[in-house]
N, C-alpha and C positions, 0 to 999 in steps of 0.2 A: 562779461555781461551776464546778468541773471535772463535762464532762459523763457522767463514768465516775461520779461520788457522784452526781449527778441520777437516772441507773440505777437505780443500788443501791438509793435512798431510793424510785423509782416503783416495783420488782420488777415489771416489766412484761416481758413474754417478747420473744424476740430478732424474732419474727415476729407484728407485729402482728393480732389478730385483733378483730373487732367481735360478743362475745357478749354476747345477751341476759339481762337478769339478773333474769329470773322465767319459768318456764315460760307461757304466755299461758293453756292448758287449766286451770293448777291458778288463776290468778285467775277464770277462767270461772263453775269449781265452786266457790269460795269465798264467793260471792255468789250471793243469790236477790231477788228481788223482794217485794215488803211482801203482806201478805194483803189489805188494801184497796187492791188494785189502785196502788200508787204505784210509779215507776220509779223510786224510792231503792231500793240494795239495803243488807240489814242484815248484819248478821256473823253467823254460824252459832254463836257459843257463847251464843246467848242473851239476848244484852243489848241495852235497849229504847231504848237509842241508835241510831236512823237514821245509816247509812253513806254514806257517797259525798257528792253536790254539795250546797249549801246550795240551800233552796228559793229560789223570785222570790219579791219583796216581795209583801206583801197592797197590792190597791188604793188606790191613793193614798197610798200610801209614798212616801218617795224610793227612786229609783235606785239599788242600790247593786250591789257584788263579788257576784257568787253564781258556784256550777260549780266544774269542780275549778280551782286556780291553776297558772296558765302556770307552764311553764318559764323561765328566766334566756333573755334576748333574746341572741341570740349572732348578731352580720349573718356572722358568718364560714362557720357551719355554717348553717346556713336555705335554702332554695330559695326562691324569689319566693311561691309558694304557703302557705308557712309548714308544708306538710305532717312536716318534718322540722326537729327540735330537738336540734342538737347533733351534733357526733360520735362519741357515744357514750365519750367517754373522758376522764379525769378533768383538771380544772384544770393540773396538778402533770405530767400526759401531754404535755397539749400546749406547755406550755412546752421539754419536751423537743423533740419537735418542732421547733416552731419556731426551737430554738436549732441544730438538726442543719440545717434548709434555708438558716437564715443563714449556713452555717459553708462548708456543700456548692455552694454557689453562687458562696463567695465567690473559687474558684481560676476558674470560668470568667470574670467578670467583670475578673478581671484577666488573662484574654487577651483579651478582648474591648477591653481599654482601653490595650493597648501602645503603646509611645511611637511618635510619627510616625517613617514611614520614610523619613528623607531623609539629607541626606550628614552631617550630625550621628551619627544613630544608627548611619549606615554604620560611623562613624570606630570608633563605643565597640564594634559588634560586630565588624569587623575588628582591633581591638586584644585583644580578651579569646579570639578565633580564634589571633593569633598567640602570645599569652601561652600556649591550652592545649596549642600543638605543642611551645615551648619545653617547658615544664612536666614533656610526658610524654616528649617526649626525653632531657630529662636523668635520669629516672627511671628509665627503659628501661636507661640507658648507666648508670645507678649501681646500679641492683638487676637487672642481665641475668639472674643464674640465679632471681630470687624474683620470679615474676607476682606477686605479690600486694602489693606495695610498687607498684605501676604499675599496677595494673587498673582503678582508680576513674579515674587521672589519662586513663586510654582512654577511659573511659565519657564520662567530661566532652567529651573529644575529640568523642567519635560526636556528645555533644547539640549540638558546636556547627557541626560540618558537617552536621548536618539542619536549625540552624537558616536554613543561607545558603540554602535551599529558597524563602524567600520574595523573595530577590533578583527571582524570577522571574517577580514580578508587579509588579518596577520596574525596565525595563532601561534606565532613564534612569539607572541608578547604575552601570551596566556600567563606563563609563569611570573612573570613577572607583573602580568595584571593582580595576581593573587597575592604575591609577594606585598604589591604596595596595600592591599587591605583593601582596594577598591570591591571586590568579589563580594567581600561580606558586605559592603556598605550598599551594593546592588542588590541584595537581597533580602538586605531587612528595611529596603523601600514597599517590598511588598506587605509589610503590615501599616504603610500610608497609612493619612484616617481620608487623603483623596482616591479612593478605587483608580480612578483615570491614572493617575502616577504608579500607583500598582499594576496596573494595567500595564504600561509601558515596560515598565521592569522585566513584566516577564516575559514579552515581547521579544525585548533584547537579551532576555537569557534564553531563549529559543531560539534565536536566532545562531548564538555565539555556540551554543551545542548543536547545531545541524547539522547533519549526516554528510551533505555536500558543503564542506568546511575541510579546507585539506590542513589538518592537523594532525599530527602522529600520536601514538597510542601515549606516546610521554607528554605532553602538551595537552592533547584533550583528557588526561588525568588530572594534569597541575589546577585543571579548570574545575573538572567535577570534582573532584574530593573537594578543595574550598567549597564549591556548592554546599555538596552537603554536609560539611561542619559547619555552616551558617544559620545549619536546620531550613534547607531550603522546602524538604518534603514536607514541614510540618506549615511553615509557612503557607504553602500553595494548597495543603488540606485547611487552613483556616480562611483563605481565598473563597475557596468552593463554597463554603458556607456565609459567606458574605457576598457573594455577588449573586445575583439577579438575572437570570437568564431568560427572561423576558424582554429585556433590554437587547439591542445590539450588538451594544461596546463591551458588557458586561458575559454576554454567550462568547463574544471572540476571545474575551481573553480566557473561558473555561478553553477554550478549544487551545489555544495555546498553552497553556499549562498541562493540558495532556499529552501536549507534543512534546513539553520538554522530557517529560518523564519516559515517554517513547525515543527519544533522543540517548536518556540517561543507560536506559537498557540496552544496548549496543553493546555493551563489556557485560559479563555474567557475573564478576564481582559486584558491580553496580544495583544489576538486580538483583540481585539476592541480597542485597542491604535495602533496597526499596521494596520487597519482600518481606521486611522484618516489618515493616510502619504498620504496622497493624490498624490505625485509624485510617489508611491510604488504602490499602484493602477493603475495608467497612464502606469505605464512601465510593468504591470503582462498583463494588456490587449493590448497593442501593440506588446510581445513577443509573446502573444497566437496566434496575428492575423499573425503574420509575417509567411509571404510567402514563403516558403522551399519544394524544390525538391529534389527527387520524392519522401520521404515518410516526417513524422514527426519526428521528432528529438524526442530526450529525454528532452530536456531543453524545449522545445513548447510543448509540452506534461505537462510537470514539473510546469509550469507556469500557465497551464487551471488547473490542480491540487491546486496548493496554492489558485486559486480564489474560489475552489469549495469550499476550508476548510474554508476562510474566511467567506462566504454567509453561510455555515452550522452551523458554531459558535456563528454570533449575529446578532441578526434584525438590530441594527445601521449599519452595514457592509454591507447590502442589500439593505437598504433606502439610503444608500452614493454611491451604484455603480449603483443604479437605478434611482440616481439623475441626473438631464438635464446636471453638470460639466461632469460626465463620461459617460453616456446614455449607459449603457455598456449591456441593454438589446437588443437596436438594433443591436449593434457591436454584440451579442453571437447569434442572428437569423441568422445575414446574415453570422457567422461560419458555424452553420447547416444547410445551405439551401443546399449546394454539395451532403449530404448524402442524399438527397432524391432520387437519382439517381444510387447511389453509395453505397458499402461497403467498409471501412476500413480491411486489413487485420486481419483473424484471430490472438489475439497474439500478435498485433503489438501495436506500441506507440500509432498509430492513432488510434483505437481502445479504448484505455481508453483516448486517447483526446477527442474524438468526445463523452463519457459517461460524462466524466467532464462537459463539455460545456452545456451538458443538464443538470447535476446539477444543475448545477450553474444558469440554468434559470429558473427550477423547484424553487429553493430555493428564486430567486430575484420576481415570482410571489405570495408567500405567501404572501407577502408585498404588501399593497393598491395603494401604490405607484407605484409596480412594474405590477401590474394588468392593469392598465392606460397606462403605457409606452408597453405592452405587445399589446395592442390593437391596440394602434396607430401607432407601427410598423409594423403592419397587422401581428402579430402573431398568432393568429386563424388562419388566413386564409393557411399560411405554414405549422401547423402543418395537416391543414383538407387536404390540398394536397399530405403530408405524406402520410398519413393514409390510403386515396383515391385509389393512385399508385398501377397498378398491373403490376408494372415494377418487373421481380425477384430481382433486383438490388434495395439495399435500404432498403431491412427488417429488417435493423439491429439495422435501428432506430424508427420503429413503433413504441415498447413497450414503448423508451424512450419519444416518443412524445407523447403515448396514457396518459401516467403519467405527463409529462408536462401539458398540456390539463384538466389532473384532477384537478391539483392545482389550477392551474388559474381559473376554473370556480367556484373554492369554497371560497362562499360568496363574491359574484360576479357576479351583475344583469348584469354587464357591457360585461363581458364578456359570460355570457349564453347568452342575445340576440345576440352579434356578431356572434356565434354560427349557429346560427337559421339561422338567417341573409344571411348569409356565404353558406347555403344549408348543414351544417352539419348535419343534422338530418338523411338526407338517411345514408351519409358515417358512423353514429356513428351503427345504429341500421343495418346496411347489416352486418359490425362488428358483434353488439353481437348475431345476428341467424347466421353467419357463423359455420356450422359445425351441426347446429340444423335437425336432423330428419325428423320435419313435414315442414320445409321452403325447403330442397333437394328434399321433393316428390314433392311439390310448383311448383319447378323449374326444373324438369327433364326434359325439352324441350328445356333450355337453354344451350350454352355452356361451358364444364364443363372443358377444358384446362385452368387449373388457377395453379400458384403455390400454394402450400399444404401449404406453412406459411399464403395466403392471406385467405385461406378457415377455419382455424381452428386459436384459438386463446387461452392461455394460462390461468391461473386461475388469475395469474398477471390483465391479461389487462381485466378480464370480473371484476374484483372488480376493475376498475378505469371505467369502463363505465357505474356501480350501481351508485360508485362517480358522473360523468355528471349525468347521469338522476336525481339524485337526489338530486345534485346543482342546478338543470333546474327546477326543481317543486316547489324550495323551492325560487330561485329570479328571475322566471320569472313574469311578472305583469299579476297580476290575471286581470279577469272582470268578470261582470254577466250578461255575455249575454248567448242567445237561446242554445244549445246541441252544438258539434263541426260538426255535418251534416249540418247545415245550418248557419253557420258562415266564411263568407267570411277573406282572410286576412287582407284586409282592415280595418278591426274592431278592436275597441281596444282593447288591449289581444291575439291580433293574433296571435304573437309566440305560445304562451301556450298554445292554443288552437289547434295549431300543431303538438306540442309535446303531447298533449293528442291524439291527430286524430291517431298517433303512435302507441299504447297501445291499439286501436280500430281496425284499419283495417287487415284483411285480417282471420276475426273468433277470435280477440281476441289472434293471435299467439306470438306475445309480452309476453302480460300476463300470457301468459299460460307457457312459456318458465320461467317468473319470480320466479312463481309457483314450477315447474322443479326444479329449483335450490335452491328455500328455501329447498324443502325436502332434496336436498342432503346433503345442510348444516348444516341443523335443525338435520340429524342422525348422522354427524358427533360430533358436538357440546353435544349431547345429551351420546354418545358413549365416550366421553371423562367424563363427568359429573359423569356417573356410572362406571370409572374407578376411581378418585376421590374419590367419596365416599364408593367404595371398600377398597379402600387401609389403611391399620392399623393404619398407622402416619398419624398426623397433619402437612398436609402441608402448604406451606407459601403462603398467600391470595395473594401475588403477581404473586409466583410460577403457582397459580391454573388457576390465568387470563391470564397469558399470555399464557398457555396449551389451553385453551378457545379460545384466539384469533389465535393459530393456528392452531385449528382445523375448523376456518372461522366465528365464531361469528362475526366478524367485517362486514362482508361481507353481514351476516344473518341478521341481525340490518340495513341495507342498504337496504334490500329489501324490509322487513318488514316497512320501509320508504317510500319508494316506491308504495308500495302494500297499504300503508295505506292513503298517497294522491290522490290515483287512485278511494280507495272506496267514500270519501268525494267527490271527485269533478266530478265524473262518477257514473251514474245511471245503465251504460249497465257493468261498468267493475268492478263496485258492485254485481250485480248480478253473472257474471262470478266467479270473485276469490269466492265469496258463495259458488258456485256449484261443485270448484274445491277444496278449500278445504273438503267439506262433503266427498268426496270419499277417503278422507283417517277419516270422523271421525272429521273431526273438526271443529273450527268456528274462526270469529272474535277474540275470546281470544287469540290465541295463537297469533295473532298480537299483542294486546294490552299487553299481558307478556312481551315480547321482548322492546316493545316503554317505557313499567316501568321501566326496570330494564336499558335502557338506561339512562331515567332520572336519574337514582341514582346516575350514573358516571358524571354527566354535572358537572363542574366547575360556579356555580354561581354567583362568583366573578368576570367574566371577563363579557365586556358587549357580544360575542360571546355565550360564555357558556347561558345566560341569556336570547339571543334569542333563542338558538337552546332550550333550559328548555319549552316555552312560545310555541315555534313551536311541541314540542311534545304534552304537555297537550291538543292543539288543536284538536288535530289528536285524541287521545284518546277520545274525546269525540265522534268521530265519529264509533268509534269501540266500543262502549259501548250500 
């Protein structure tokens, strides 16, 4: 029976309801009780027929039916209690019913029971994939001015690239997705002439490279290399430039296609091929720079993100965007130069824009190359106006510029003289006695209305400004001329000479501040050591260093660098760090300990390692 006659024949309403079908007051009043007191009630017209339940038998009867009779046993509708009889709705109802849950259930049960997914199903959904591209292309190409001769054969399309969605939870089929050429035929959907189909594409090629996709290193290759011999990179850069991001559909899919690329960088092979796309570079830093009010988007945001992971993954990727074709060190200055005034919303996109962007120039100045372009865009000079600023507005980016600033001066004569040059020597060292004890008795006569971030300074930024000094000592141009008293700037070695004059004035409060903080690092480092060698197991030599270096070794070693170019090349802050170490008990060794056991980490191999190896031994002999 069609369930539209079943309807018709029940004339049951569209919304079922459960009404009762006697008011309960008018059965109430309809009955009364017998005048000899019996609890049968009779009918009110009269008649000397007793109503309601039959009596119990007279004694010594049988047993038999009495009361009113049950309802029809129904296990379907009843509670355990028996309190409720029925559903209240008629024979002829529930057959309805029941024929609408059989009916409604029966499309879920057949997802539930889809055929296994293995390289069988692969082959039949991979064929009926490339059957629907055929199909609508020739449709497309035979009805171009009439959508509507070709619209279904799209639709078919859409359902069957949302169905390769579930690849995703078998990347054991990866290879053999590539194998049957499906790969490439998914990828060169993305130059559709329907966005919305390109759209999807890349949907589900972000999805099939996601990072939570348990695919082995072999598998999620078999995948990405086909990607990119399909030119999937150049494809998803002709994307950008055709969608619309004004739009919705068209913003989401930028944000996925930057995902896939964030996806694709996960192996260092990968990015450093996507590295090479030079038009894929061109467009990350023209999205980044592009101009949006009033906050940042998610996709400008997205885009200073992909540049940050690219420069983090390969030297070739820093040397190509720090090259004169992209110069993409002065374009990420003149990004940051607003926040010197400004803060980014707590939380917000621009917030982790404006942290990318300093990555990403942190990472393009480890690079020789990127040190030179770094200078020449007067990058010192913006970060030391950073830093400078007692605007409250803006401290959001000190730390990141005090770190920027560390990079770049290391191993980099180029950039420490600029430094000097620049007048950075007050703003670095007001920095590290900010907050110092004997520099506020110093200055008690000065005015002390400062914001509390510009007076005090983080354990972050006092280990990047041991980093400066101790990039300063190590490639500033020595000379041997007279004591730093009587050495004008004009002399050769002037800088350095300056930067020692630091360490000197005002009673040696530098040094003694440097002092300061070995101890506290030295009990730290030390306090770890004999928990270490407390402890029952053997633990993992990697395990123990890296306990070491967060309890400031790293930091400790810096100063001890420090402290140990100050004794060689300072006769007065020789004597001093003497005198301050005896009052706890010690001597020049415990410098020279620290500068050993440095050495034993140096990397030999590299010609860095093999300076810094040459630069310590030196120094030891002055400690000795």
């Amino acid at each position: 029976m069609n369930v539209d006659e079943l309807f018709q024949q029940a004339g049951v309403p569209s919304k079922r309801k459960l009404n009762p079908i006697r008011d309960p007051n008018h059965i109430y009043k309809s009955v009364k009780l017998s005048s000899n007191g019996s609890r049968h009630a009779q009918a009110e017209d009269g008649d000397n027929t007793e109503a309601g339940p039959a009596p119990p038998p007279e004694d010594g009867e049988d047993d038999g039916d009495y009361g009113p009779s049950a309802p029809p046993i129904d296990d379907d509708g009843d509670d355990e209690e028996g309190r409720f009889f029925g559903g209240g709705i008629t024979a002829q109802e529930k057959q309805i019913l029941d024929f609408m849950d059989s009916n409604t259930a029966a499309p879920a049960d057949d997802l539930l029971t889809t055929d296994k997914i293995d390289r069988s199903w692969l082959k039949k959904t991979a064929l009926n994939f490339e059957k629907r591209i055929t199909r609508n292309a020739e449709l497309r190409a035979r009805h171009e001015d009439d959508p509507s001769k070709f619209i279904d054969s799209e639709a078919d399309l859409d359902a069957s690239i949302k169905a390769l969605s579930i690849l995703s939870e078998h990347p054991e089929l990866y290879a053999d997705f590539a194998r049957l050429g499906c790969v490439s035929s998914l990828v060169s959907l993305l130059a559709h002439e329907n966005t919305d189909i390109a759209i999807d594409a890349v949907e589900i090629i972000n999805e099939l490279t996601d990072e939570d996709v348990a695919a082995s290193d072999e598998q999620f290759s078999s995948l990405t290399d086909a990607l990119l011999e399909a030119d999937l990179l150049g494809l998803l850069v002709s994307n950008f430039s055709r969608l619309d991001e004004q739009h919705e559909a068209d913003r989401t899919g930028v944000y996925h296609a930057l995902s896939i690329i964030e996806n694709l960088c996960s192996r260092r092979e990968t990015a450093d091929q996507i590295g090479k796309h030079t038009e894929l570079l061109e467009w990350l830093l023209s999205r980044a720079k592009k101009s949006e009010s009033p906050t940042v988007s998610q996709n400008k945001q997205y885009a200073a993100e992909i540049l940050a992971i690219l420069v983090q993954s390969s030297p070739a990727n820093r040397r190509r965007l720090a090259s004169d074709e992209l110069n993409a060190v002065d374009t990420l200055l003149t990004l940051i130069a607003p926040y010197r005034r400004r803060d980014p919303e707590r939380g917000s996109f621009e917030e982790e824009y404006m942290e990318n962007l300093f990555e990403c120039l942190t990472c393009l100045v480890d690079e020789q190359l990127g040190k030179t372009k770094f200078v020449e865009a007067e990058g010192v000079e913006l970060c030391l106006l950073i830093l400078s600023s007692s605007d409250i507005k803006g401290k959001l980016s000190k730390p990141a510029c005090l770190r920027l600033l560390d990079h770049a001066a290391s191993f980099s004569s180029e950039v420490c003289l600029k430094i000097v040059e620049a007048g950075g020597l007050k703003t670095l060292f007001t920095l590290f006695m900010s907050g110092d004890k004997s520099s506020d008795k110093d200055n008690n006569n000065k005015k002390k209305k400062k914001d509390k971030a510009t007076t005090t300074i983080s354990k972050q930024d006092t280990e990047h400004l041991l980093g400066i000094f101790a990039s300063m000592l190590r490639h500033l141009p020595a000379t041997s001329s007279p004591p730093p008293s009587s050495v004008t700037d004009e002399t050769s070695g002037a800088e350095r000479i300056r930067l020692l004059a630091k360490f000197v004035e005002k009673d040696y409060a530098k040094t003694s501040k440097l002092i300061r903080l070995r101890r506290e690092y030295a009990a730290r480092v030390s306090q770890v050591d004999e928990a270490i060698k407390a402890e029952d197991f053997d633990e993992d030599e990697d395990e123990a260093f890296s306990r070491r270096l967060d309890a400031g070794l790293f930091c400790l070693q810096t100063i001890d660098v420090i402290l140990a170019w100050l004794i060689a090349e300072d006769t007065g802050c020789r004597a001093k760090i003497r005198e301050l170490l005896k009052d706890r008990d010690e001597d020049f060794g415990v410098l020279a300990k620290t500068l050993r056991e440095q050495m034993e980490g140096v990397d030999g191999e590299t010609e860095e390692g093999r300076d810094t190896g040459e630069m310590l031994k030196a120094l030891l002999e002055f400690l000795e």
